[in-house]
C-alpha positions as CSV (number, residue, x, y, z in Angstrom):
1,X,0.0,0.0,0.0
2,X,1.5,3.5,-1.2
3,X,0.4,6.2,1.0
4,X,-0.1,9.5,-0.4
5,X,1.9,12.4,1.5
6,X,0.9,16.0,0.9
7,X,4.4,18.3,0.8
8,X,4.7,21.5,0.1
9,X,7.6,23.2,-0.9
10,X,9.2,25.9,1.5
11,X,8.5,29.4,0.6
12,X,12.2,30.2,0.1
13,X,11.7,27.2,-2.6
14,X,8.9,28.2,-4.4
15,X,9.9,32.2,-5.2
16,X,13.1,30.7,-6.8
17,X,12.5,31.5,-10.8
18,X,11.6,29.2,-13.3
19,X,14.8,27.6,-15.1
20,X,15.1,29.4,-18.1
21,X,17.4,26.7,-20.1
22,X,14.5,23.8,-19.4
23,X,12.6,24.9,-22.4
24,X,16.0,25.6,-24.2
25,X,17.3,21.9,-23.3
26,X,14.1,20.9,-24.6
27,X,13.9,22.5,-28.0
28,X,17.6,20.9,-28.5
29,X,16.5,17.5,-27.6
30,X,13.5,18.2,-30.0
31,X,16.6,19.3,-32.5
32,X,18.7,16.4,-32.5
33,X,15.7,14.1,-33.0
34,X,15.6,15.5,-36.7
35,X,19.0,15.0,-36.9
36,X,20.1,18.9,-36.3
37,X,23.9,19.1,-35.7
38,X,24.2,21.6,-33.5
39,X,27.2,23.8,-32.4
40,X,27.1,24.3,-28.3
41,X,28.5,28.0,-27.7
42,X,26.4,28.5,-24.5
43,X,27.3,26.7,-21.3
44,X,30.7,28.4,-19.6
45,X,31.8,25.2,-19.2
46,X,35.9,25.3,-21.0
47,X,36.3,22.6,-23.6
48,X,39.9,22.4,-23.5
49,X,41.7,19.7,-21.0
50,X,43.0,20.4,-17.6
51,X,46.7,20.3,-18.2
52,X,48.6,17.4,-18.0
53,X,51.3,18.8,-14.8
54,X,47.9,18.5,-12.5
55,X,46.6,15.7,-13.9
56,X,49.4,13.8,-13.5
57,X,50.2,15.1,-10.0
58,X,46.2,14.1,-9.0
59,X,46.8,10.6,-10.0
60,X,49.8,9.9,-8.2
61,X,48.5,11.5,-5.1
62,X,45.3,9.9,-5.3
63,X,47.0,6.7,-5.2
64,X,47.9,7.8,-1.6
65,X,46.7,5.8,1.0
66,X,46.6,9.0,3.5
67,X,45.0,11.0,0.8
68,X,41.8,9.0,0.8
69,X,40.5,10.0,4.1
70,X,38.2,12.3,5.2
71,X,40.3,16.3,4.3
72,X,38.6,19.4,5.9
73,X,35.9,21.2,5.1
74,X,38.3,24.3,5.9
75,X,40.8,23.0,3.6
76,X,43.8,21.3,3.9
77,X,47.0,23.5,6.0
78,X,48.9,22.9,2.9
79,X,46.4,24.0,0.4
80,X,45.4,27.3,2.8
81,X,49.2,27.6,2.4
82,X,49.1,27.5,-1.4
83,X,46.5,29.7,-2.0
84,X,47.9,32.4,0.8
85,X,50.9,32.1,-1.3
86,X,49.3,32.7,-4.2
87,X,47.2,35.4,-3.6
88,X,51.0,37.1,-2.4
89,X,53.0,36.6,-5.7
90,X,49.7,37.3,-8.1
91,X,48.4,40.2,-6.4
92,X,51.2,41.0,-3.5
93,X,48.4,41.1,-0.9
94,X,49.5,39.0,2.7
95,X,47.0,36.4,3.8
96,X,46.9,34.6,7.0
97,X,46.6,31.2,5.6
98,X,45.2,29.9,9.2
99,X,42.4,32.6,9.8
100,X,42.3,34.4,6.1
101,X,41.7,31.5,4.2
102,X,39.1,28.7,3.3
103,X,38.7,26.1,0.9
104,X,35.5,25.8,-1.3
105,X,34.2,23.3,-3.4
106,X,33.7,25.1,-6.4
107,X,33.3,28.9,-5.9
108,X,29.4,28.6,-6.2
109,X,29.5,27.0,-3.0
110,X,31.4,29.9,-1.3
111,X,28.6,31.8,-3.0
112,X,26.0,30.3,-1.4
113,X,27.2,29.8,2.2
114,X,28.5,33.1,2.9
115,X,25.0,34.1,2.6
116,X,24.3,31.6,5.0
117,X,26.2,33.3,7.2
118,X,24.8,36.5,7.5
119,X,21.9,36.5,6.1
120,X,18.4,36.7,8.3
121,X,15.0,36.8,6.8
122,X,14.3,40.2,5.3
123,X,18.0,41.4,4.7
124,X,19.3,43.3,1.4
125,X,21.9,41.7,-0.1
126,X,23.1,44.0,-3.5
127,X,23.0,41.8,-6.8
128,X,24.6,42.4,-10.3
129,X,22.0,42.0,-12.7
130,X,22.5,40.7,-15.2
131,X,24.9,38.4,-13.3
132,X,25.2,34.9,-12.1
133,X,22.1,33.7,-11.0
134,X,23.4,32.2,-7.7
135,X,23.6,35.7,-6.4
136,X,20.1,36.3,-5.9
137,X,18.6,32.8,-6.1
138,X,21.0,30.0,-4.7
139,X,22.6,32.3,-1.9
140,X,19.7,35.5,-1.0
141,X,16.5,33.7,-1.2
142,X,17.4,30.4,-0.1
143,X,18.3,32.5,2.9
144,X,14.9,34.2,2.6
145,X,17.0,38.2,2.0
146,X,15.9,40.0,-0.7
147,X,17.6,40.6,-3.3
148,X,18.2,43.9,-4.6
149,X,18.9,44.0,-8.1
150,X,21.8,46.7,-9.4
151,X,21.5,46.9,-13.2
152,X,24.6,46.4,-15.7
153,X,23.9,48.8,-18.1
154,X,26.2,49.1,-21.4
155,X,26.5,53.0,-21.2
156,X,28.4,52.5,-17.7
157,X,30.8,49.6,-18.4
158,X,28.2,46.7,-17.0
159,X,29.2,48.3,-13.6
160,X,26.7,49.3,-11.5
161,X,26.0,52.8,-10.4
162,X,27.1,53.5,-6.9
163,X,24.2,57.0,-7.0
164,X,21.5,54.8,-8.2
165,X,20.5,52.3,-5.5
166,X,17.9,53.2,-3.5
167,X,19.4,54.4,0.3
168,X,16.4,53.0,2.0
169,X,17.6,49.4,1.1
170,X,20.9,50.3,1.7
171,X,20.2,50.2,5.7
172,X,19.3,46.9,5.6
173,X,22.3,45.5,3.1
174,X,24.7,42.8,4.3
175,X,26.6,41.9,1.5
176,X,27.4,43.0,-1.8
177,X,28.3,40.5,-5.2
178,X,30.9,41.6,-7.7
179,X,32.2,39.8,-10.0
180,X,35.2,41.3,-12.2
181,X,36.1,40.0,-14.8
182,X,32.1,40.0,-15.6
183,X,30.3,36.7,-16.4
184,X,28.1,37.3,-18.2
185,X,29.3,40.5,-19.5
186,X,32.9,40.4,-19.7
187,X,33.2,43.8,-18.9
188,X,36.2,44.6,-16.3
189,X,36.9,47.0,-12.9
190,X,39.2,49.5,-12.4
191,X,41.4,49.6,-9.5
192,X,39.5,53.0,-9.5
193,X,36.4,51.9,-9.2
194,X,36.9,48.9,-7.0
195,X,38.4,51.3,-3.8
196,X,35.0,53.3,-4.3
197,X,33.1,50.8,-4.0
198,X,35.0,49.2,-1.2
199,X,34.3,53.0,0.4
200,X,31.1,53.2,-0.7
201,X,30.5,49.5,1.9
202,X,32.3,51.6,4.7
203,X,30.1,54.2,4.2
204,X,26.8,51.7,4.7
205,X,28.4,49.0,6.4
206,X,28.5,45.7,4.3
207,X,30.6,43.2,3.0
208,X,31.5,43.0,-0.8
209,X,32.0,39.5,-2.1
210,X,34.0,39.6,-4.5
211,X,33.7,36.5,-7.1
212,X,36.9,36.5,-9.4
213,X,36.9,33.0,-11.0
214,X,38.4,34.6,-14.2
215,X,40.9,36.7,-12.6
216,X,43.1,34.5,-15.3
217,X,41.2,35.1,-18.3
218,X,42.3,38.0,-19.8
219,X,43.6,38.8,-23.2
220,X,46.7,40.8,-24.5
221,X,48.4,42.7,-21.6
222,X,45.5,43.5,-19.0
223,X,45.9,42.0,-16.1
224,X,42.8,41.9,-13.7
225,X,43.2,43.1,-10.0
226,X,41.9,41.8,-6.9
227,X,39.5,43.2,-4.4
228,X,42.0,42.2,-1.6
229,X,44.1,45.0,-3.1
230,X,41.9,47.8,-2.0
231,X,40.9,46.3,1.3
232,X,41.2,43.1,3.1
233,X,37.9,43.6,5.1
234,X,35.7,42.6,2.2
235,X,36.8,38.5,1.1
236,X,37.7,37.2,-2.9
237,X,36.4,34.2,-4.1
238,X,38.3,32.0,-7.0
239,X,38.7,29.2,-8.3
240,X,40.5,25.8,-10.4
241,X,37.8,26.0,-12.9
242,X,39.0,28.3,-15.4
243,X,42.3,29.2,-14.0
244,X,43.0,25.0,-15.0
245,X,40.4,24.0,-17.1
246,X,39.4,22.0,-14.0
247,X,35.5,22.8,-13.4
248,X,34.5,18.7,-12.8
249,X,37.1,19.0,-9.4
250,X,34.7,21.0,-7.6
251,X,37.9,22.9,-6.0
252,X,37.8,26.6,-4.7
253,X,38.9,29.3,-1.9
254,X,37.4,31.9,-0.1
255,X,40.3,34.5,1.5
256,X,40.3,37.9,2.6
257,X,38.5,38.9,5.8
258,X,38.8,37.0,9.3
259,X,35.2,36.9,10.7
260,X,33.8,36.2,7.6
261,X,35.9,32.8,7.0
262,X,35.7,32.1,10.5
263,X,32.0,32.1,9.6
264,X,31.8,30.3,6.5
265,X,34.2,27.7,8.2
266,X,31.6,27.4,11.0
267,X,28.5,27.1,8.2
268,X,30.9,24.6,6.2
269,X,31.8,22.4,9.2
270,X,27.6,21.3,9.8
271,X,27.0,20.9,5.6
272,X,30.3,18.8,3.9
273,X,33.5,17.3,4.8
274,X,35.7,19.2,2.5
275,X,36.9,18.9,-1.0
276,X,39.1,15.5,-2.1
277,X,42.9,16.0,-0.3
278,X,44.5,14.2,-3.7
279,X,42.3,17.4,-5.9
280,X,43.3,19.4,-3.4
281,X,47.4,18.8,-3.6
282,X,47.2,18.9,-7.4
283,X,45.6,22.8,-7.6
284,X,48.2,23.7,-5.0
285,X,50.9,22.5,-7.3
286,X,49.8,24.8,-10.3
287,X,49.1,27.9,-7.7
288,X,53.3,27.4,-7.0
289,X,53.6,27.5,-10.6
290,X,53.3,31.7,-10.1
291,X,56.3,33.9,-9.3
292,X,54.4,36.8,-10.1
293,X,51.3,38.0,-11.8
294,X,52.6,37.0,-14.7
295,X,50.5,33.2,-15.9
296,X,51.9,30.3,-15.9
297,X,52.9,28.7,-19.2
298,X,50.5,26.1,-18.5
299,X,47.8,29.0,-18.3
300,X,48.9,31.2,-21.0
301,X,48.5,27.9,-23.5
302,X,44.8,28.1,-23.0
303,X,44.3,31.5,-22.8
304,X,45.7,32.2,-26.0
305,X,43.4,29.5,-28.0
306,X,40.4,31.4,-26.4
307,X,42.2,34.6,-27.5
308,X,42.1,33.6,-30.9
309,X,38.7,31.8,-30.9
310,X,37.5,35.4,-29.4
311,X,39.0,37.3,-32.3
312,X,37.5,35.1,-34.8
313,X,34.2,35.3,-33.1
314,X,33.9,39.3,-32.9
315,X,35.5,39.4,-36.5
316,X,32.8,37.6,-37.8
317,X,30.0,39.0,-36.5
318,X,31.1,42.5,-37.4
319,X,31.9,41.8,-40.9
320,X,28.3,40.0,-41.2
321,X,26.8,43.1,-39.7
322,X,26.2,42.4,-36.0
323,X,27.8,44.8,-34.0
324,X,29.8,43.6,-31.0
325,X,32.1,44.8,-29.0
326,X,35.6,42.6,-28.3
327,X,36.4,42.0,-24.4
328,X,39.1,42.4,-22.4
329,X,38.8,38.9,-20.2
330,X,36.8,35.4,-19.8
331,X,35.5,33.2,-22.5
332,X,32.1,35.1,-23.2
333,X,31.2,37.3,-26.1
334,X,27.9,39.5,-24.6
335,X,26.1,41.4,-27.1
336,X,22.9,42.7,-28.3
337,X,20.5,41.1,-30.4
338,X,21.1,42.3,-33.9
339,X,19.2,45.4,-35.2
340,X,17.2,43.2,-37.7
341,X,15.5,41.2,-35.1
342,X,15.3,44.1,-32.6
343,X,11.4,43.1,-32.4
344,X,12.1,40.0,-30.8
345,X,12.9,39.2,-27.4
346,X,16.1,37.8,-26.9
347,X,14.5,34.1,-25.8
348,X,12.9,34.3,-29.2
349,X,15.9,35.6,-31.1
350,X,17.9,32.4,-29.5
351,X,15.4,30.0,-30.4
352,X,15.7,31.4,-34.0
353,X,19.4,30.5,-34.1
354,X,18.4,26.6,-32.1
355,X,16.5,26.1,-35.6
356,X,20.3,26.6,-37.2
357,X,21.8,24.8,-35.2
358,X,23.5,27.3,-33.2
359,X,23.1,27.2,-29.7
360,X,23.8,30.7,-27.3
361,X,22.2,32.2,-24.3
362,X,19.7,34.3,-23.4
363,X,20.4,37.7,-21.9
364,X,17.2,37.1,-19.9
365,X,19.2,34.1,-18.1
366,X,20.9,36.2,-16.0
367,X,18.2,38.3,-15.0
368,X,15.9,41.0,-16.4
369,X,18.5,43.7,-16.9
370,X,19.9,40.8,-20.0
371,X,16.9,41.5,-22.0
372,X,17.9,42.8,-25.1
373,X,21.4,40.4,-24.8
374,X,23.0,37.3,-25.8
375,X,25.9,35.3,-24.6
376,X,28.4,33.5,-26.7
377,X,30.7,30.8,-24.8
378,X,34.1,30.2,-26.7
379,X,33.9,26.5,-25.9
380,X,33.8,25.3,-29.3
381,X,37.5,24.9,-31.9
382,X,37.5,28.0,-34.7
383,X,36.2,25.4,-37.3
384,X,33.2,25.5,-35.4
385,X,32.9,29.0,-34.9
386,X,33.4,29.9,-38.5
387,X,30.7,27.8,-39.4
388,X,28.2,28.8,-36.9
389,X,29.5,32.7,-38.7
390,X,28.0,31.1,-41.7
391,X,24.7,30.0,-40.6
392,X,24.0,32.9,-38.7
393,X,24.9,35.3,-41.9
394,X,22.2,33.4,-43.4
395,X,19.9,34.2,-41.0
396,X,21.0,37.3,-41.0
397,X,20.6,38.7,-44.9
């Protein structure tokens, strides 16, 4: 006998939005059935191998014994050690690698559980918008804050305007997401406009977090800075994802600011039991690869195949008459929808390139402020991006 239970989602569940890519995964299933070929250029997810110096080093340490057990959910001492390290050659800021430093399983889950840790029914937490979803959705509301939404507009950089958000929210603000080098706009910060806005948190008394996972993608001779620079009250979170091609490993760090990583160690210790020790050895052996803020070699390989993949991209779309801008950092191309099909909303635009075969993003999946918007991902070789140029001329003439 089966007996029928009646649940109900929590409220914090059911405001969380409606998942924009279902109906795209579903169209592409719906695709492939009629034997569509399609070229993938919307999922952030790198296409290119982690390289071989950490892969090799994670399968030699995983074949020890010691490495197998349980790590810390606070990170291993040497790994705290690495990253401290790290964060001293790349950006020459001095990190306490016992109190100032944390490991994360993936920077989304930092993300999410420093809200945890501040956050009480009813507080503002400042959210980029458009910006990564977890902002508002995975970290505020599943800690039932409100999220306050500061728009990206093109006319100020895709930063947000300090003037413009309302001061009557700004009482009740904990915390404060940036993200710089900008997913999804790939717009970058100043060192300018990062100490005003570190001011700016004195002045109403929050925390920024800072979410830098592509503090390593950027192209020709710019070199992203780091929060920690400014200010070591507010905390940086990064990454192996993109800095090593390594987003499967689930491997991250929180550092910067004592009380908040003595928090999110406290949150961390009731929820996992940390990230694998052998995953954990290999990222610290690239982060010793730096002696300065200068990449890697192992870093600057795959940084200049997105470089070129991004040059044939913007190239393209130019020269078939789609305006778009070429970034400074990360792997996305963020643009608006071309004049021609300036009737359509950008969900209606993309579906219009699914029926090519090309597959992007939605502006409107980072939030309202995307209307208008589409994201390119440079996950696919150059053959592949010429010939989704050549379908989307068609559609274009």
């Amino acid at each position: 006998m089966v007996l029928e239970i009646n649940l109900e989602y929590a409220e914090r569940v059911k405001q969380l939005p409606i998942y924009i890519f279902v109906e795209i995964e579903q169209l592409i299933a719906e695709g492939r059935k009629k034997g569509i070929d399609f070229i993938p250029l919307g999922i952030g997810d790198p296409d290119l191998p982690t390289p071989e110096l950490i892969v090799r080093e994670m399968n030699e340490q995983a074949q020890v014994p010691n490495n197998q057990n349980y790590p810390s959910s606070m990170g291993e001492e040497f790994f705290r050690e690495a990253v401290a390290n790290w964060n001293k050659k790349r950006y020459g800021v001095d990190l306490n690698p016992e109190t100032e430093v944390s490991h994360v399983m993936g920077g989304k889950e930092g993300v999410a559980n420093i809200a945890r840790v501040f956050v009480n029914p009813g507080d503002v937490v400042l959210c980029p918008n458009p910006g990564y979803p977890v902002y508002a959705n995975g970290a505020t509301k599943l800690c039932d804050g409100m999220p306050y939404l500061m728009p990206l507009k093109k006319e100020n950089g895709f930063l947000p305007d300090l003037g413009e958000i309302d001061k009557k929210y700004l009482k009740k603000a904990k915390l404060m997401y940036l993200n710089y080098p900008n997913n999804p706009t790939g717009a970058i910060a100043s060192m300018e406009f990062l100490k005003e806005v570190s001011d700016y948190a004195e002045d109403y008394n929050f925390i920024i977090i800072y979410d830098n996972p592509y503090s390593e993608f950027t192209f020709e001779d710019y070199i992203a800075p780091s929060i920690l620079q400014i200010n070591n009250n507010h905390v940086e979170i990064n990454s192996a994802s993109k800095m090593f091609n390594m987003t499967g490993f689930r491997c991250g760090w929180v550092a910067g600011n004592a009380e908040v990583i003595k928090g999110l160690r406290k949150v961390k210790s009731q929820i996992d039991s940390g990230g694998p020790i052998f995953i954990q050895k290999a990222v610290a052996k690239g982060l010793r690869l730096y002696q300065s803020e200068k990449k890697p070699d192992i870093i600057v390989k795959s940084i200049k195949i997105y470089e070129k993949r991004r040059n044939v991209l913007v190239e393209g779309l130019n020269e078939i008459g789609w305006k778009t801008d070429l970034p400074k950092a990360t792997f996305y191309i963020w643009t608006k929808i071309p004049e021609k099909f300036g009737d359509l909303t950008c969900m209606e635009f993309v579906k219009k390139l699914i029926e090519i075969g090309v597959i992007i993003t939605p502006g409107t999946g980072f939030g309202k402020y995307g209307e208008g918007f589409v994201r390119f991902a440079l996950t696919q070789p150059v053959e592949r991006i010429k010939e989704a140029l050549e379908r989307i001329n068609k559609l274009l003439i």
